[in-house]
N, C-alpha and C positions, 0 to 999 in steps of 0.2 A: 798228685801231679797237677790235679788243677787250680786246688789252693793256689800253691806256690806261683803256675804259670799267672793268675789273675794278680797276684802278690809283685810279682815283675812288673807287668805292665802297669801295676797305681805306682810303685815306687819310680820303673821312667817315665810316667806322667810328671811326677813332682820334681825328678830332675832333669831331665831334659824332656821339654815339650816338645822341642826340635825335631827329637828323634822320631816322634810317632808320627809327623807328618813324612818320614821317610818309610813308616812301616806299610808294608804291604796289602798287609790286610786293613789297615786305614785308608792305605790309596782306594782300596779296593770298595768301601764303602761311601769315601765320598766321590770315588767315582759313579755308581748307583744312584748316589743321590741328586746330581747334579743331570743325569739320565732322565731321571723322574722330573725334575724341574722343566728340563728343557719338554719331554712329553705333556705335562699340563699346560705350559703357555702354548705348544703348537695347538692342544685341543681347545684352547680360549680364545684363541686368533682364528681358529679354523670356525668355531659357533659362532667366533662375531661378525668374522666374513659372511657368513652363510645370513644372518642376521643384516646385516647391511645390502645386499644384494635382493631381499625380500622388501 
């Protein structure tokens, strides 16, 4: 079952890359990821505040 399922998703990798930015569980990761981005610049904004105020 999972051959096959990872076998899907390389084969619509290579035909439509389109499709994966509609998959779900893609949203779902660059959603995460973009979470964690946004959390490190607020903690580097936030040290440099605290840094410039000193």
């Amino acid at each position: 079952m999972k051959a096959t399922f990872t076998r899907s998703i390389t084969e619509r990798k290579k035909i439509y890359p389109s499709v994966l930015i509609g998959d779900p569980v893609v949203q779902a990761g660059v959603m995460s990821l973009l979470c964690m981005l946004l959390l490190l610049l607020l903690l580097l904004l936030h040290s440099a505040s605290e840094e410039i105020s000193i």
